[in-house]
N, C-alpha and C positions, 0 to 999 in steps of 0.2 A: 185813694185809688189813683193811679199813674194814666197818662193820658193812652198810655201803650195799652194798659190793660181794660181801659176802656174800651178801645176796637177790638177787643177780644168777646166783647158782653154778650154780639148778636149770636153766638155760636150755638148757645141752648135755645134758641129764640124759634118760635114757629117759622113756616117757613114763610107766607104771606107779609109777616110782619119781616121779615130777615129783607126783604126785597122793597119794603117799603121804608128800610132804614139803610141802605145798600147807597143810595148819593150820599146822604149823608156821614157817612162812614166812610169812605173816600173821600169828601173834603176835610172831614177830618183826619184824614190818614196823611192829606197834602199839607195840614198843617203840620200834624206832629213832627213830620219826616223837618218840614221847613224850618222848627225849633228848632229843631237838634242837629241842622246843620248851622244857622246863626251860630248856636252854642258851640261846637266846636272849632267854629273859626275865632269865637272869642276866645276860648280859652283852654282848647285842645292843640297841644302845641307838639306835630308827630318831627321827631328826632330820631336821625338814621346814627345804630353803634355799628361799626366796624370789627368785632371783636374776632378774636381766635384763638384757639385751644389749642394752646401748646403740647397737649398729651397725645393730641391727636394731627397735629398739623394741620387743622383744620378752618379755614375760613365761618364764620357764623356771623352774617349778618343781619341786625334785630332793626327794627321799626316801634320806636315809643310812644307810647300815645299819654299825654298826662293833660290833666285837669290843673293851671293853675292858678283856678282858684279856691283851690281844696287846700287845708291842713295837709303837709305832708304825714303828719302823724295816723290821718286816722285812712290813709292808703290802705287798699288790700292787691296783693298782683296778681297778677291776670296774665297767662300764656296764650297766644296763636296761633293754629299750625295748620297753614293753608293743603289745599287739595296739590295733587301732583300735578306740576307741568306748568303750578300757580307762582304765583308772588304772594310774598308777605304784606302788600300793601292791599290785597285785592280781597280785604273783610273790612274797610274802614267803617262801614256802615255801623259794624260789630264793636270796632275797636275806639269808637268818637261815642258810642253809648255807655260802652263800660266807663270809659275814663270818664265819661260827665257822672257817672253812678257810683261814684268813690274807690275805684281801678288804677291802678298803674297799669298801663298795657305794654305787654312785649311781642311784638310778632317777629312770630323766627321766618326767614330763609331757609329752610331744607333743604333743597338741591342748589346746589353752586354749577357751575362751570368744570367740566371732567367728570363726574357722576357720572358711573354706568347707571344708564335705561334701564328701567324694569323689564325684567322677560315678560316674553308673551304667551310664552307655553307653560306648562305646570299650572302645581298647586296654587292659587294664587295667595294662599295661606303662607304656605313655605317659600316661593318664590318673592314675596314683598316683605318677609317679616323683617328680613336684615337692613331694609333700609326705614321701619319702624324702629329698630332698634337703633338705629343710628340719630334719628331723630327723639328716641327717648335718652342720648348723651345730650345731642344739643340741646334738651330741654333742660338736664342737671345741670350742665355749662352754666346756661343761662341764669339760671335761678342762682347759682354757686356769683355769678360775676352781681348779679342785681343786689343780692347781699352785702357786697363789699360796697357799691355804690349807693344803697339805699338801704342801709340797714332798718328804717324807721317804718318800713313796710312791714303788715300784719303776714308772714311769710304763714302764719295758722290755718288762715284764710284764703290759701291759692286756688285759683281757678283757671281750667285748662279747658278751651274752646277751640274745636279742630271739623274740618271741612274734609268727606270722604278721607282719603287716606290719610290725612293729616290727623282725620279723628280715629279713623284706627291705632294712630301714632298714640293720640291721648289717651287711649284705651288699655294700651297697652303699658301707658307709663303708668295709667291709675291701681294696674294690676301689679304691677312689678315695684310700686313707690307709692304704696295708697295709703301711709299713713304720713304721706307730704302734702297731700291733694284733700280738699276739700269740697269741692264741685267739680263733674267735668260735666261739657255741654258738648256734645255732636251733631252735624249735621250730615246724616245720611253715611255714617263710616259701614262699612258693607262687608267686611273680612273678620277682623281683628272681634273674639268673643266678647260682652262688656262683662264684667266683674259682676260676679253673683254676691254682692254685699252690700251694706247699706254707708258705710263710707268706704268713698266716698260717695256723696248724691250726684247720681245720673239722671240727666234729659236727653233725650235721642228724637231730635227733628226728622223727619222720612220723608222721602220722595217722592211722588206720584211713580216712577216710572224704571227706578232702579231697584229690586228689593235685595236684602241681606244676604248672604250665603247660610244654610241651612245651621240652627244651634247660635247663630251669632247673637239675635235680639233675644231675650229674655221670655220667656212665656208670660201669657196673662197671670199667672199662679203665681210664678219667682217676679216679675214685676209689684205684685200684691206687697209681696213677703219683703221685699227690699228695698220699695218706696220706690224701685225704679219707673219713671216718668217718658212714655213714648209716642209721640204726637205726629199722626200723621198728616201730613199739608195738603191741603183738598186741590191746590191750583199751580206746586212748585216743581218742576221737574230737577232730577240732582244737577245737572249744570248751570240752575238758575240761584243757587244758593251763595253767593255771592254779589260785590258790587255791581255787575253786570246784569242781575236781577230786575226784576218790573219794582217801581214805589209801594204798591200793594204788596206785594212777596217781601220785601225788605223789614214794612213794617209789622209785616203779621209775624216774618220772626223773631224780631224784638220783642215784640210785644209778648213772645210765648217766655224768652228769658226774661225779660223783666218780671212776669209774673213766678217764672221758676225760683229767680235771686231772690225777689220780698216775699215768698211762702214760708210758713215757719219748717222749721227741718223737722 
């Protein structure tokens, strides 16, 4: 058992006993966070690509996150696709775990420079879809150029990790490309419906303070039926879900993928 999912333990825990392991579980939480930042300054090595889609004339700028001290062979890659209004560097928390956990990490830039704003009236379904869909190109981009560069990557094993809109983005690419994708992991996507299926495997992080738009999250029933996995965070509000988050909020959400990646499928 992972040290992440170790601060997971007290959850089922009475509550007396929860409050009597509560320091300690924060110092623990100040360690683990503290590993895994050592380890990624040893050997998370984040690399900005420049790239662009000549189909589309499009600037796509990615943020790599690699481990190297890992075989490249036994890679699996990993997508990022921050919230609106966000940067691509602004999940390193996310992106320095995976790559320690046998990842290639790619985080995309979605909005560039000249990008029309999302409206603020309408649907917010209809009104946001097109620039999910824009961002489910730059994720084929992406994948399509990582291929040519990294071909030795398990591309069977993709994993798409997306923040609010960004997770709408993965939601929508797991529905439209879901027998490319092999895990998606959301934090608090709120629009976009998740796939009513069991590949690929869904976890949806929630937010104390934003809830979904009605039919989006899955019923206790169809969550049952498709393994779908949806955790609500007793202490995270949705703008906390990110590097700008508390070390407690950081590691509790690690700690919920890490335990989501090593669960048998």
């Amino acid at each position: 058992m992972s040290a992440f999912r170790r601060t997971l333990i007290c959850a089922g825990k009475p509550l007396v006993e929860r409050s009597r392991l509560a320091l300690g579980l924060v110092f623990l939480a100040f360690v683990v966070v503290s590993s895994a930042a050592a380890q990624s300054v040893r050997d998370v090595k984040p690399e900005t690509l420049s790239l662009t889609d000549p189909a589309r004339n499009r600037s796509v700028p990615v943020a790599i996150y690699s481990d190297s001290s890992r075989s490249p062979s036994r890679l699996k890659p990993a997508v990022i696709s921050h919230g609106y209004g966000g940067k691509n560097t602004d999940y390193s928390f996310i992106a320095t775990y995976l790559a320690g956990h046998g990842y290639y990490v790619a985080s995309i830039q979605h909005e560039i420079p000249g990008d029309e704003p999302l409206p603020t009236t309408g649907s917010p379904y209809e009104t946001r879809k097109p620039s999910w869909e824009r961002g489910v190109q730059n994720i084929l981009f992406v994948i399509g150029e990582l291929k040519k560069r990294r071909p030795d990557l398990d591309y069977g094993q993709l994993l798409l990790v997306g923040h609010s809109h960004g997770g709408d983005t993965s939601m929508l690419f797991a529905q439209e490309h879901g027998d490319l994708v092999r895990t998606v992991i959301t934090l608090d996507n709120r629009r976009m419906p998740f796939p009513r299926t069991r590949k690929p495997r869904i976890l949806s992080l929630r937010s104390t303070d934003q809830p979904a738009d009605e039919g989006v999250i899955p019923s206790a029933e169809e969550q049952a039926t498709f393994g779908i996995k949806v955790i609500k965070l007793p202490a995270t509000i949705h703008n906390d879900m990110w590097d700008g988050g508390t070390t407690q909020q950081k590691v509790e959400i690690v700690g919920h993928i890490d335990a989501f990646l090593a669960a048998k499928n």
